[in-house]
C-alpha positions in Angstrom: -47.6 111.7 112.8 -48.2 114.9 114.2 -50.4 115.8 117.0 -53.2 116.7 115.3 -53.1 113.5 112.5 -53.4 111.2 115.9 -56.2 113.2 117.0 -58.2 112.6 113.6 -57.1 108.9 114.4 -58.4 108.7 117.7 -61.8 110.0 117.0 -62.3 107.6 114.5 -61.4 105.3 117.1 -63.5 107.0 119.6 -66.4 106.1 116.9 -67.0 109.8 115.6 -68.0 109.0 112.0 -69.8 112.5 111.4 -68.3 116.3 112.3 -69.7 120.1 111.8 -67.8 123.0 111.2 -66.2 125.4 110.1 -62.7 125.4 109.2 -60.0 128.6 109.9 -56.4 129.0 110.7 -57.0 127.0 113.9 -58.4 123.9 113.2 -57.9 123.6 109.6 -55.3 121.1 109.3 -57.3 119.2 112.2 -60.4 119.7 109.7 -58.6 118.1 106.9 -56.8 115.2 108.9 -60.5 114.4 110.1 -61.5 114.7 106.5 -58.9 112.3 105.0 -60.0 109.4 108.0 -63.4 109.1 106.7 -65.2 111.3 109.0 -67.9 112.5 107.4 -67.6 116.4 107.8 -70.0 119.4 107.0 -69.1 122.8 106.2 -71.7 124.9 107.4 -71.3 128.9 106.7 -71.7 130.0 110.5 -69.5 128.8 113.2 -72.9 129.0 115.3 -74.4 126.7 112.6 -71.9 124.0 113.1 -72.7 123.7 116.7 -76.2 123.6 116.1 -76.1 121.0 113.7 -73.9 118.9 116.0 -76.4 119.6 118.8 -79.4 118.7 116.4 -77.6 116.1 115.0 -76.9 114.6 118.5 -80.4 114.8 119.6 -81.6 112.7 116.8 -79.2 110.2 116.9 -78.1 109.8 120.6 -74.7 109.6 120.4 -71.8 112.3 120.6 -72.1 115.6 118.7 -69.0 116.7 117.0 -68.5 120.4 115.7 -65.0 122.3 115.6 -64.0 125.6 115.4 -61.4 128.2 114.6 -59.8 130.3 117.5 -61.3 133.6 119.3 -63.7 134.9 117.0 -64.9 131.5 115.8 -65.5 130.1 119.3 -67.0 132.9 120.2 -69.8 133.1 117.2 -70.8 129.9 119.0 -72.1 131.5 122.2 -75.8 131.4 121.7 -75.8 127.4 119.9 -73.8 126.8 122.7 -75.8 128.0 125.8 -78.3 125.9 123.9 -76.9 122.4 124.1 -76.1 122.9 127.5 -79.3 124.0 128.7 -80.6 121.2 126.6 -78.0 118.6 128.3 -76.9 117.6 124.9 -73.4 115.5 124.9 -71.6 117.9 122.2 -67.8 117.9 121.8 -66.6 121.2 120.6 -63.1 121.0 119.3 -61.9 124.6 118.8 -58.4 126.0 117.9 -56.5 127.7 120.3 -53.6 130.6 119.7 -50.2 129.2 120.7 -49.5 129.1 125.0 -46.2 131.3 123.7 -48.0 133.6 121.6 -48.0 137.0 122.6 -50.5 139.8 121.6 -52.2 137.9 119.4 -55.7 139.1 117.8 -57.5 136.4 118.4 -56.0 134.8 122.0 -59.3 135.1 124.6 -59.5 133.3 127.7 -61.4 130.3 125.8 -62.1 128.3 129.2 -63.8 131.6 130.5 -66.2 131.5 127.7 -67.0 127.8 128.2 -68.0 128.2 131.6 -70.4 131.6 130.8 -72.4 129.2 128.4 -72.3 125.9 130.9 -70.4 124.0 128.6 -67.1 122.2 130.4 -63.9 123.6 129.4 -61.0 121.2 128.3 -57.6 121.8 126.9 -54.6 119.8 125.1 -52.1 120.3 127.5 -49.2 118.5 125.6 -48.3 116.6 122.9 -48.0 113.3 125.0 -51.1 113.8 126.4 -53.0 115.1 123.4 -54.8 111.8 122.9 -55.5 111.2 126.9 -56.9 114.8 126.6 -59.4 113.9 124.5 -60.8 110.6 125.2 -61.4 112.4 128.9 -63.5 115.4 127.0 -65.2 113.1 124.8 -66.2 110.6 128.0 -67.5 113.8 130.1 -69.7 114.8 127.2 -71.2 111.6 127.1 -71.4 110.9 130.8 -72.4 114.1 131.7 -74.6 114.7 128.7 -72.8 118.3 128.4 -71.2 120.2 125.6 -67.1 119.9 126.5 -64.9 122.4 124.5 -61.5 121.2 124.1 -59.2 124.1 123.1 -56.5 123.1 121.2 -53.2 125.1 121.3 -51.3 125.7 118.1 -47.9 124.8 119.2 -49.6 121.8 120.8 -51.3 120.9 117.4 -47.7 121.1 115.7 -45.9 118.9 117.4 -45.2 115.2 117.4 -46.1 113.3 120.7 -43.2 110.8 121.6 -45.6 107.7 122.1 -49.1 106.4 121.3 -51.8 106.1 123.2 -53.7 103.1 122.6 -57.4 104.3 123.0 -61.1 102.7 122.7 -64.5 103.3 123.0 -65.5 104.5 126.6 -67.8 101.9 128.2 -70.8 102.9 128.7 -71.9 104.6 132.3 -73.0 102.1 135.0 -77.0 102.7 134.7 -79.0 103.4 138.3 -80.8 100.7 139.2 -84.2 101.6 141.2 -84.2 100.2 144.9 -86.6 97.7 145.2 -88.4 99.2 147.3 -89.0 102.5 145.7 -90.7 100.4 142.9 -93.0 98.7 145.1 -94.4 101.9 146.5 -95.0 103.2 142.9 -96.5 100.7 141.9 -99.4 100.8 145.1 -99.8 104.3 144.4 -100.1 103.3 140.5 -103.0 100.6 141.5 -105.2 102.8 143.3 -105.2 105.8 140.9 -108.5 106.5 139.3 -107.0 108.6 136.9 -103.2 108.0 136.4 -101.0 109.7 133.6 -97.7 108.5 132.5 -95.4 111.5 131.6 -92.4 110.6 129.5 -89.4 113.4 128.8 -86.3 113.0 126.9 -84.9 110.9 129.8 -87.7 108.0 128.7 -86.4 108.5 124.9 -82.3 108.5 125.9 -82.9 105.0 127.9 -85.3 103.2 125.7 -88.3 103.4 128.2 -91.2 103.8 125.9 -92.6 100.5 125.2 -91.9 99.3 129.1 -93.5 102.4 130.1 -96.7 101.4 127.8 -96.9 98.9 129.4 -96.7 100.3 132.4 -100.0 102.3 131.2 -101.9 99.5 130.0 -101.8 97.6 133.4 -103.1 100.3 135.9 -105.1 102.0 132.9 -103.1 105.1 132.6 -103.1 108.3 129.6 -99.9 108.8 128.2 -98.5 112.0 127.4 -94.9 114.0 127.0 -93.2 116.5 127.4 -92.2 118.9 124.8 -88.7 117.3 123.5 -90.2 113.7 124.3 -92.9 114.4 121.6 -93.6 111.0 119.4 -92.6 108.5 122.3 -96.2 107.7 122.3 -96.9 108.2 118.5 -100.0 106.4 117.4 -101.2 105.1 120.4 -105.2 105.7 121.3 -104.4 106.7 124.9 -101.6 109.4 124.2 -102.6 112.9 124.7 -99.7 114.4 122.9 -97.6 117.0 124.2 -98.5 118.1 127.8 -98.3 122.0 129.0 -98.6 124.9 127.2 -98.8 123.1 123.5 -101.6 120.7 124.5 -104.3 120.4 123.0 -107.7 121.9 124.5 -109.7 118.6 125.4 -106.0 117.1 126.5 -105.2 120.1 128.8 -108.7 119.3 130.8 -107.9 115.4 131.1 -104.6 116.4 132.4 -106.0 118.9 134.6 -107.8 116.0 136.2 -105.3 113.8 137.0 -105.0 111.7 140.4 -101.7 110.4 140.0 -98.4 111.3 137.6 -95.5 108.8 136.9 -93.4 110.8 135.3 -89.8 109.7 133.6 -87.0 111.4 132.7 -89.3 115.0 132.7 -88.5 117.2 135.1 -92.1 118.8 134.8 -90.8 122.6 134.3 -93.5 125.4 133.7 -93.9 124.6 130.5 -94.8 120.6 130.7 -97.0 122.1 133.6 -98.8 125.0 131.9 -97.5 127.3 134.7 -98.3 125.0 136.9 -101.9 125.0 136.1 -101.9 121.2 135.3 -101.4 118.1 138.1 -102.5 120.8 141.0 -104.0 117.6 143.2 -102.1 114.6 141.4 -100.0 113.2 143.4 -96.2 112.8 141.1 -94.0 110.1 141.3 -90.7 111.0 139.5 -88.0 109.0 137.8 -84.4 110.5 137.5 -81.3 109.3 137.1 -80.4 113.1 138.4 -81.2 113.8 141.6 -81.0 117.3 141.7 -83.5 117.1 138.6 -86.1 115.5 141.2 -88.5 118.3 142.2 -86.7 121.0 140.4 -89.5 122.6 139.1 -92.4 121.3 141.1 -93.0 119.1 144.2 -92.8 115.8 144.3 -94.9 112.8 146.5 -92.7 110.2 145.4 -88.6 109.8 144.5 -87.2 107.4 142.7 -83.3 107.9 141.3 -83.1 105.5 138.7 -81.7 105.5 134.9 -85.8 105.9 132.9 -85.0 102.4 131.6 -84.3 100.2 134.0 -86.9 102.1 135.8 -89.8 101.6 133.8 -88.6 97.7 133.5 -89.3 97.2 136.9 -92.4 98.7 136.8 -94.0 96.8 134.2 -92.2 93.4 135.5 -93.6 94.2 139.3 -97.0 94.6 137.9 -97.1 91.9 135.4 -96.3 89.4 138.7 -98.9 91.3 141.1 -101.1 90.4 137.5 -102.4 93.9 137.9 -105.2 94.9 135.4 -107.3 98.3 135.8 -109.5 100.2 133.8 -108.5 103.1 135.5 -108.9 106.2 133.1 -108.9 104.1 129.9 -113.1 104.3 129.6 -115.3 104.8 126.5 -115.8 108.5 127.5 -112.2 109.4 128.0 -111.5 107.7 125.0 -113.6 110.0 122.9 -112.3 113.0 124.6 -108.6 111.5 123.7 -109.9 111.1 120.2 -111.2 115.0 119.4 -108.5 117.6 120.2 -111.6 119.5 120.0 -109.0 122.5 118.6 -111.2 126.0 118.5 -112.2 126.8 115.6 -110.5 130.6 115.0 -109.7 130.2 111.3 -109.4 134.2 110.3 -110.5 134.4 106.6 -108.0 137.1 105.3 -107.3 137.6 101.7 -103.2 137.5 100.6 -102.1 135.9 103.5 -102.7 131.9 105.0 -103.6 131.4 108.4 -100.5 129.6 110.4 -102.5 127.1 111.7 -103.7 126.1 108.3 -100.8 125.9 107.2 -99.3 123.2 109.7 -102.2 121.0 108.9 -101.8 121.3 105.2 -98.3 120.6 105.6 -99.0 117.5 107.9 -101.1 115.9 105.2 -98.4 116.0 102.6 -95.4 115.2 104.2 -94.8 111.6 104.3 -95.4 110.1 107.8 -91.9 109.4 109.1 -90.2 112.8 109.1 -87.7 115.0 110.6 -89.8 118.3 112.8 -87.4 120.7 113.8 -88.4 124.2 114.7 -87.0 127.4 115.5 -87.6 129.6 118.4 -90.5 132.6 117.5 -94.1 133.5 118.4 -94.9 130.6 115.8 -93.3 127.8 117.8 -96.6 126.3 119.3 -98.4 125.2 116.0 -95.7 122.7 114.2 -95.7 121.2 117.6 -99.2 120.5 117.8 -99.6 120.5 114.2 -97.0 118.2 112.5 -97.0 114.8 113.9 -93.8 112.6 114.4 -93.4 109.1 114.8 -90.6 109.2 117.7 -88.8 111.6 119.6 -85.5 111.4 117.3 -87.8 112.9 114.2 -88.7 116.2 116.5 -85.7 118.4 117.1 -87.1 120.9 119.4 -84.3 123.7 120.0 -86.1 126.4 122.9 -83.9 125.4 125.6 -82.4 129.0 125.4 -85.5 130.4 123.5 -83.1 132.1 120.6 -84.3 132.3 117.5 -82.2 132.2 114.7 -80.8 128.0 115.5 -83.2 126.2 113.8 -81.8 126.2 110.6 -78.6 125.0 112.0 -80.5 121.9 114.3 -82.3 120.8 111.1 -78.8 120.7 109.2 -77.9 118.3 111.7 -81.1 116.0 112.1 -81.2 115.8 108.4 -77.3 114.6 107.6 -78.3 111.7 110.8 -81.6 110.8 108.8 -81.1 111.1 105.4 -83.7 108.1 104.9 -86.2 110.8 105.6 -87.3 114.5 104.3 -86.5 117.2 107.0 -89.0 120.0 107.9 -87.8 123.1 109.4 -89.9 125.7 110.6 -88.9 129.2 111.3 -89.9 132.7 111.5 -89.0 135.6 108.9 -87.1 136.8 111.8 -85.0 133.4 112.7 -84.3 133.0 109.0 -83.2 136.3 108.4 -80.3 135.3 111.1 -78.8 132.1 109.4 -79.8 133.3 105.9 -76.4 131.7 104.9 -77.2 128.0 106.0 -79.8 128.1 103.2 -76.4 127.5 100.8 -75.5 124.6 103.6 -78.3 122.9 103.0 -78.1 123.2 99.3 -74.5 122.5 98.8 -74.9 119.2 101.0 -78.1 118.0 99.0 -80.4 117.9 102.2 -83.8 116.9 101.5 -85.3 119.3 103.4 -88.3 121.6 103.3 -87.7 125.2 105.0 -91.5 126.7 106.0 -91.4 130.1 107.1 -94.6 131.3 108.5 -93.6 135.1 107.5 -95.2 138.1 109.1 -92.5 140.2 108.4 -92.3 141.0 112.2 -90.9 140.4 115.6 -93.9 139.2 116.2 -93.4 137.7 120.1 -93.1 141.8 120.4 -96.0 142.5 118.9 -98.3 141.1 119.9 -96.3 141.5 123.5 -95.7 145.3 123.5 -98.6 146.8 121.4 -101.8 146.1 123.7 -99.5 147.4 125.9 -99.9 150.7 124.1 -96.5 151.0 122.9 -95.9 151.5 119.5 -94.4 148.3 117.6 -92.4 150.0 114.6 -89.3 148.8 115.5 -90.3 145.1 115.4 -92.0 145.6 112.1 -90.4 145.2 108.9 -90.9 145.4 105.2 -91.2 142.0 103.6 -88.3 140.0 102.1 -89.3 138.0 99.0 -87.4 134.9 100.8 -87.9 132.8 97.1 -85.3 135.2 95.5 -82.9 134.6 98.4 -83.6 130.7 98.5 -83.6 130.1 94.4 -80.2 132.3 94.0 -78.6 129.6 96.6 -79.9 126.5 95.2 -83.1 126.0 96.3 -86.6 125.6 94.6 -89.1 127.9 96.4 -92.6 128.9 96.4 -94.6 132.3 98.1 -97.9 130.8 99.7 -100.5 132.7 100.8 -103.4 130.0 100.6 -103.3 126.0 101.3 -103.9 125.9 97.8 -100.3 127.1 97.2 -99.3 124.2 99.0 -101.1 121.6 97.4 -99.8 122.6 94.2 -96.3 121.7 95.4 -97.3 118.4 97.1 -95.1 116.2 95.1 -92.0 118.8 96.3 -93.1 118.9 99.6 -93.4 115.0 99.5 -89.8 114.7 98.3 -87.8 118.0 98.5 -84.6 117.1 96.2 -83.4 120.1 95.6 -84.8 121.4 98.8 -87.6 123.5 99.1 -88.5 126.9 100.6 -92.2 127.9 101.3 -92.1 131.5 102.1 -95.8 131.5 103.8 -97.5 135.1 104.1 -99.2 134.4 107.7 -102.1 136.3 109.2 -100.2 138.7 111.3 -103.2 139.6 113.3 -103.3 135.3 114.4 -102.2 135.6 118.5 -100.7 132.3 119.8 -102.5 131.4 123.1 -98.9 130.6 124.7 -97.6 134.0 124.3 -99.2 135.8 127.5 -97.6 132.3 129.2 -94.7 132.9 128.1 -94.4 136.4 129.1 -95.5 135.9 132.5 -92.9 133.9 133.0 -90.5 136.3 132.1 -89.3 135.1 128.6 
């Protein structure tokens, strides 16, 4: 058994049951090896691709990510979906070929560590045969410990050879969890009674530890709205006191209530500009925030109370402390917030414009006819605001939300990935003409696998971000503009059924394919190019 046999071996071992990639001189035979052990791999058709559908893939799920690579070249397509997962925190292990430590002059040799560290991922190497399986059980650990992408280059030579003894490997127990000091959770819990108007904020960290229903709780007894931020979207789902997303995507009526706020528990959020509208929301709440990172406490915005803890454990304590102080407010939960909760009370902008649909028609169409437990992922684009307040999930693991980096051009990939983890349900992806027209190719992936998916591209035929950016500006726009594709051609000739809309009547006529997209489904949606989204000025003032 050769080096790269045992490594298939171990990751089976190391419970990896599902891989991306794409396969090349250097990691072929680790490809195959991985293949013929049962682990379930995916081709995709861009070495970018592969990561993103191991980040996507690892978002849904919450376990390890698994993508692998060729050498050089096809590491390095992987920049952008890698700076991604970092900045995202997502625990991705990249395994990527690696020419030979004797080669000499060789095309493809780069310094593959280097280019780890320039997109914060951890760099990792084999660094022999014998300790080719230790190599790897450490990379895959860090990932998950860490919750960080680890590239483990492996050398050729190293790959070859036969290592002289076994290494007998398992499953990394899980990380010791923060517990919050009793103390800490007493103090909260005061400043939790006496709010008049409390709001419970819930980020990824609530979703990764199981938090939400102890942190509902935690609501109910002190009387508390509930809201997320953008990647927690659908811990809440369904309940009459969530406000949705919070920041820049909320909703009108929810933006004023959390505006208001006296008091802010939030968990596992680190309350960036976004979650904060620019910091226009929580001005005079006082936050208490949950991390099981410190550095993450008061990143972004101050903080009147600290509480390093795992979001779990956290939000246990809470809700046990409470239930034996048999605390019970009203606080914010009246009939009149209650109606305002009820009525987004969304303006009403609709632009009546013949040949083209208005975006945020569309979303709501699409809303009705998908079935209610579905996979949201979305692209990066001037569009990005309106499937997230548009197209309702039922937990965070449905909403893959990939703007960490703000790239266009990785949605594609990210909803390969969600929709291989949850095959039980039909995957939306939503993208602009401009993100599609960079992973064209992954349309075949998603064919060629038999994805039930349904690719919505709200098509302007623009850079629109740069339009609508640049041109009251009073610079001219022509090179963001483009002549438009007819996407259906594309899509059909690689497998997919597709439809042009440019009313919600299109869409209705295709319920039954939107309900249950086998073969897949591509709506190439003629948007109003002259619809503005409110979060654009936001965005740009804050230097996107």
């Amino acid at each position: 058994m050769n080096v790269v046999e045992a490594l298939a071996e171990a990751l089976v071992r190391l419970e990896v049951d599902t891989a991306f990639g794409l396969v090349g001189g250097g990691n072929f035979a680790l490809a195959t090896a991985m293949a013929e052990q049962g682990i379930d791999f995916r081709s995709t058709r861009h070495e970018a691709a592969a990561v993103s559908a191991a980040d996507g893939w690892a978002r849904t799920t919450r376990r390890l990510g698994v993508a692998t690579t060729t050498q050089g070249p096809g590491l390095t397509n992987t920049m952008t979906s890698l700076t991604e997962a970092a900045k995202s925190h997502t625990p991705l292990l990249l395994l990527a070929g690696d020419t030979a430590r004797t080669a000499r002059d060789q095309n493809q040799d780069v310094d593959q560590a280097a280019f780890a560290r320039a997109a914060g991922a951890v760099p990792a190497t084999l660094r022999s045969a014998d300790t080719a399986l230790e190599d790897l059980a450490l990379a895959a650990s860090r990932a998950q410990r860490q919750r960080v992408p680890v590239v483990l280059s492996l050398p050729l030579d190293v790959q070859q050879t036969e290592p002289a003894a076994a290494v007998a490997l398992k499953p990394d127990d899980p990380p010791q969890r923060p517990a919050p000091a009793g103390e800490a959770v007493g103090e909260f819990c005061d400043r939790l009674e006496t709010a008049a108007r409390p709001v419970v904020l819930a980020g990824r960290g609530a979703w990764n530890a199981d938090a939400g229903d102890d942190l509902r709780a935690v609501a109910a007894r002190v009387g508390a709205l509930l809201t997320t931020s953008a990647v927690g979207h659908g811990l809440f789902a369904n309940d009459a006191w969530s406000l949705g997303i919070s920041g820049g995507f909320a909703s009108p009526s929810a933006a004023t209530l959390l505006a208001d706020a006296d008091v802010v528990l939030a968990v596992g959020a680190t309350m960036n500009s976004w979650t904060t509208r620019s910091g226009q929301l929580y001005l005079e709440a006082a936050v208490l925030a949950v991390d099981d990172e410190p550095t993450a406490i008061g990143r972004h915005h101050r903080v009147d109370g600290a509480m390093v803890a795992d979001a779990g454990l956290a939000a246990a304590a809470l809700r046990a402390e409470l239930e034996q102080r048999g605390t019970s407010r009203t606080g914010w939960r009246t009939d009149a917030t209650a109606a305002a909760v009820a009525d987004p009370d969304w303006p009403d902008e609709r632009r009546d414009v013949p040949g083209v649909i208005d975006p945020r028609d569309a979303m709501r169409a699409l809303d009705r006819l998908l079935p209610a437990k579905r996979i949201v992922a979305i692209d990066s684009g001037h569009f990005m605001g309106w499937p997230a307040q548009h197209l309702r999930v039922t937990d965070p693991g449905g909403f893959v939300f990939t703007q960490a980096y703000q790239s266009i051009g990785l949605g594609l990939g990210s909803a390969i990935g969600a929709a291989v983890a949850r095959p039980d349900r039909p995957t939306v992806c939503v993208t602009g003409d401009g993100g599609l027209a960079m992973s064209l190719g992954e349309l075949e992936t998603v064919a060629r696998l038999g994805l039930r998916m349904v690719v919505c591209v709200l098509d302007d035929a623009s850079y629109a971000a740069e339009v609508h950016h640049f041109g009251p500006l009073g610079l001219p726009t022509k090179l963001a503009e483009f002549s438009e594709i007819d996407f259906c051609s594309v899509a059909r000739g690689l497998g997919f059924h597709a439809v042009t809309v440019r009313s919600v009547a299109d869409l209705e006529a295709v319920a039954d394919r939107i309900a249950d997209p086998s073969p897949p489904l591509l709506l190439d949606c003629k948007v109003d190019p002259g619809v503005v989204a409110p979060w654009l000025a936001e965005a740009f003032r804050l230097g996107a």
